[in-house]
Structure formats: structure tokens, C-alpha cells
N, C-alpha and C positions, 0 to 999 in steps of 0.2 A: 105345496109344502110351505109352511109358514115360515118365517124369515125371524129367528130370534138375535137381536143385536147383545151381545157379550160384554160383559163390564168393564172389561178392556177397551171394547172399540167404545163408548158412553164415557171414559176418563178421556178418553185421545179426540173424540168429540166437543170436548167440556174445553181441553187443554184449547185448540182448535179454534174456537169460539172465542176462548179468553185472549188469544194473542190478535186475534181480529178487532175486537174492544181496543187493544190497546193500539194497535197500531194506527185506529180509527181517531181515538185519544189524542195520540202524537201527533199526529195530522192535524186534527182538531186546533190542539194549543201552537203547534208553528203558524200553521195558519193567523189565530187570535195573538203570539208573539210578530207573524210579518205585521200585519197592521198595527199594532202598537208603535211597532219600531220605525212603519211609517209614518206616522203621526207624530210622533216625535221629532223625525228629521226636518219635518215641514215646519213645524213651530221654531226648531233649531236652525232653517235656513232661513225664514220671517226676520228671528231676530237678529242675524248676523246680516240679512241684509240692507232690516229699518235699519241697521246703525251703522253699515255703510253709508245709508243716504242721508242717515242726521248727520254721519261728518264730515260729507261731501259737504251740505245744507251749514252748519254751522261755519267751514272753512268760506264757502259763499259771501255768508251774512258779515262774518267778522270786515272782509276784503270791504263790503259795501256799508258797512259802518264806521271803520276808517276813513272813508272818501264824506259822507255825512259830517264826521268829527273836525276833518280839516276848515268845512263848512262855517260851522258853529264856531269857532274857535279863530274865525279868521282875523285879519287885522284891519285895523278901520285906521285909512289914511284919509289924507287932505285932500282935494279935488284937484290941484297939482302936481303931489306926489307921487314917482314914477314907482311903478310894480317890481319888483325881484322876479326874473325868467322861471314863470313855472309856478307864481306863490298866488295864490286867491284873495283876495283883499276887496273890500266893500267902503262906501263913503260913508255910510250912516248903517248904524245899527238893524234898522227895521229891515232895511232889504237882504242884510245879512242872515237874520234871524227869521224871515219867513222863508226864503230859499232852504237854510236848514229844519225848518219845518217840515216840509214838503221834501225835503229826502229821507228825513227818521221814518213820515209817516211809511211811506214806501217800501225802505227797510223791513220796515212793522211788520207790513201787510205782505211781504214775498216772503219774510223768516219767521211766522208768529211762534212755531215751536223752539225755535232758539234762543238760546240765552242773549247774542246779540240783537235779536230781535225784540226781546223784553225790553234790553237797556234801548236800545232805538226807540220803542213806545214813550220811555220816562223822559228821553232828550227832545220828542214830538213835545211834550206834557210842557217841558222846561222852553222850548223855542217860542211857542204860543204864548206862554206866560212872561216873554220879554216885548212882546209886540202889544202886551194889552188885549188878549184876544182869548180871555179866559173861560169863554164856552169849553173852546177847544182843547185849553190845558187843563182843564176837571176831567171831562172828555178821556183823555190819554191818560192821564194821571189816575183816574179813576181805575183804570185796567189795570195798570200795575199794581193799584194797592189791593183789588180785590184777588191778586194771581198767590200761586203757592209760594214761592219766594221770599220769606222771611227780610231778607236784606229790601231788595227790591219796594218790598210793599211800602215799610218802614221810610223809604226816603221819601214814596210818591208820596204817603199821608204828612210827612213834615212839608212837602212843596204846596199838597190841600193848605193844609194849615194857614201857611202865611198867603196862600190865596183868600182864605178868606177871611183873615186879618185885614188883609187889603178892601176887599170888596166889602165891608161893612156887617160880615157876617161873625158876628163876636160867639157868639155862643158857639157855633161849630169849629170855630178856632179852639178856643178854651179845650171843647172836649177832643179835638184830634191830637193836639199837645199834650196833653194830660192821659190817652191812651200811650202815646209816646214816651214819657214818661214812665208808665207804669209796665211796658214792655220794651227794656228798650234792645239797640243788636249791636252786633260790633260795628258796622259803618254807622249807625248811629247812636253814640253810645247815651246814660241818661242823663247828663250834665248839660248835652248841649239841647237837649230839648227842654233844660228845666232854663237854662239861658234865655234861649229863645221864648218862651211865654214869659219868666221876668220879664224881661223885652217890652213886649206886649205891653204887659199890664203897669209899666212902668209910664205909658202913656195914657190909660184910661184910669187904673187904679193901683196909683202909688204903694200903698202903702201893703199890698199882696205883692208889690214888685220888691221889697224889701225883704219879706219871710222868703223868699225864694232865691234871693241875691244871700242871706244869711245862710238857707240852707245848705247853698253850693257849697259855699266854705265852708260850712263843718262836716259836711258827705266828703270831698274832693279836696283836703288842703295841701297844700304844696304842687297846683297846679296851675295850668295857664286860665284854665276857670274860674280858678278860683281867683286870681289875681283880675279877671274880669270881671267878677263879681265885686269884688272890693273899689273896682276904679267906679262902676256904677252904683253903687253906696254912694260912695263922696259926691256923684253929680247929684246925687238925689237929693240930699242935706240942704234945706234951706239955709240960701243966702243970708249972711248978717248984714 
């Protein structure tokens, strides 16, 4: 006898089916919601932990760039004079200043993601460049001016600058001053770059040292620049 299925049992079939979809559904998307949600936590524990260890790493850097700063900064006594308990002191500059060389680099190189690390790069740049040992302070310096740092970069390229002022490289002075200039920041605002290439050119050529000693004054007046400007006008004035 042949078996006829009823339109009843074919809706309660259908019903049947459809709650298996969905259940199958639900499953489906918790499933495709667990995994989201762990993906998420792991990005979310990543970043709460990089920045545990950048502020472990930065507390670090700071600690050992203080101890660098006392370096640099120390005080040059007489080959007689007795030390203060505890104080660092040097008899000549050069031993001073390669000593803190050789700890910024250090700094440098154990914190390069931090910001004390950065400034330890520029004080390497700046130690090198009191020793006369200017490979090294382009070297440093050069890192800093090429890094993201806006402030940063801006000082390293005024310290290029007057390197190679120094070293006999006029043209690459001119234009790092003059980028300087034309971009300036708040550690280094544009006055004292228009200063300093005056400066400059006040020993090779006068009278571009003068349009620039003018210019401060009427960009900046009622300032100490401009009052700097002004005293370097009158030396410039041929003697009667």
C-alpha cells in the first residue's frame, strides 16, 4: 500500500527543515562572531602590551639618558682642583665630550624607538661635533634629521648646517639654513635661522648679511633679535 505524505505532514516538514537552517545559521555566525572576537582581543592584548614595554623602555631610556646628560654637561676643572663627593668632572673638554659620545651612542642603540633615544642620537651628533670628529656627527645628525620628528629633525639640520659652514661646505650650508628658514618649528623658531645664516654670510658676503640683519627687524621688532640684528648692522658699517 503506497504511503501518501499529507499536506500537513509537508508544512511541519518544511517548518522542520527551516528551523534546522537556522539553527545551523546561528551556529554558523557565533562561530564566525567567536573568531572575530578573538582576533580582536589579540590585537587588543598586542597593543596594551607594545605599550607596556614602550613605557617600561622609555622609563629605561630616560634613567640612561640622564646619566649620558650629567656626562656632557660636566664641569672642567684645573688638574689641581678637588672633586665635590659624587660630581663627574673632566680636565679638558675632549675627554669629556668623547666619553659622552660613547654613552648617547649606546643610549641610541638600546632605545632607538624612543623618544629619549632619538634625543641621545642628536646629543651623539652634538658630542662628535665638539671633538672635531665630524664624520660622526653628520653620521648621528643625519638620523635625526631624516626621522619623523618635526622638532627633532629641525635642530639636527641647524647643527648640519653650521657643520658645514665649518668644514668649508658653503653651498650645503646656504641651502639647510634657508630650508630652515622657509620651515621653521617652535624649538627652532625662523628668526634664529635667519640669524644664523646672516651670520654666515656676514663673513663671506657682507652685504646679503645686511638684507637679512634688515629683514629681522622688520619681520621680529621689539625683539632680542632684532636688537641682535641691529648691534650687527653697526659692526658691519665701515669704519671712518
Amino acid at each position: 500500500m503506497s504511503q501518501h505524505i499529507s499536506r500537513k505532514e509537508l508544512k511541519q516538514d518544511k517548518i522542520a527543515e527551516t528551523f534546522v537552517h537556522g539553527v545551523e545559521a546561528v551556529e554558523s555566525h557565533l562561530k564566525q562572531a567567536w573568531m572575530i572576537g578573538g582576533a580582536v582581543l589579540v590585537i587588543v592584548l598586542a597593543v596594551f602590551g607594545w605599550r607596556f614595554y614602550s613605557e617600561r623602555q622609555t622609563v629605561k631610556a630616560t634613567a640612561a639618558l640622564e646619566e649620558a646628560m650629567k656626562i656632557f654637561s660636566a664641569r672642567i676643572r684645573t688638574a689641581g682642583e678637588p672633586e665635590e663627593p659624587g660630581e663627574i668632572t673632566y680636565v679638558e673638554d675632549k675627554f669629556k665630550y668623547m666619553d659622552a659620545a660613547k654613552k648617547f651612542s649606546e643610549v641610541a642603540n638600546s632605545y632607538s624607538l624612543t623618544r629619549p633615544g632619538q634625543v641621545a642620537r642628536y646629543y651623539a651628533g652634538l658630542s662628535y661635533e665638539q671633538v672635531g670628529n665630524y664624520a660622526e656627527a653628520k653620521k648621528w645628525l643625519g638620523e635625526v634629521e631624516s626621522s619623523r620628528d618635526a622638532e627633532m629633525a629641525a635642530l639636527a639640520r641647524f647643527q648640519l648646517a653650521k657643520i658645514s659652514a665649518q668644514t668649508g661646505a658653503d653651498a650645503d650650508a646656504v641651502k639647510l639654513y634657508q630650508a630652515l628658514i622657509a620651515k621653521p618649528t617652535t624649538m627652532l623658531p625662523k628668526q634664529v635661522s635667519m640669524m644664523a645664516l646672516a651670520d654666515y654670510y656676514a663673513k663671506k658676503n657682507p652685504a646679503e648679511a645686511v638684507k637679512l640683519y634688515t629683514q629681522v627687524k622688520t619681520e621680529f621688532p621689539d625683539t632680542a633679535a632684532s636688537d641682535q640684528a641691529e648691534q650687527r648692522l653697526l659692526e658691519l658699517k665701515p669704519k671712518s
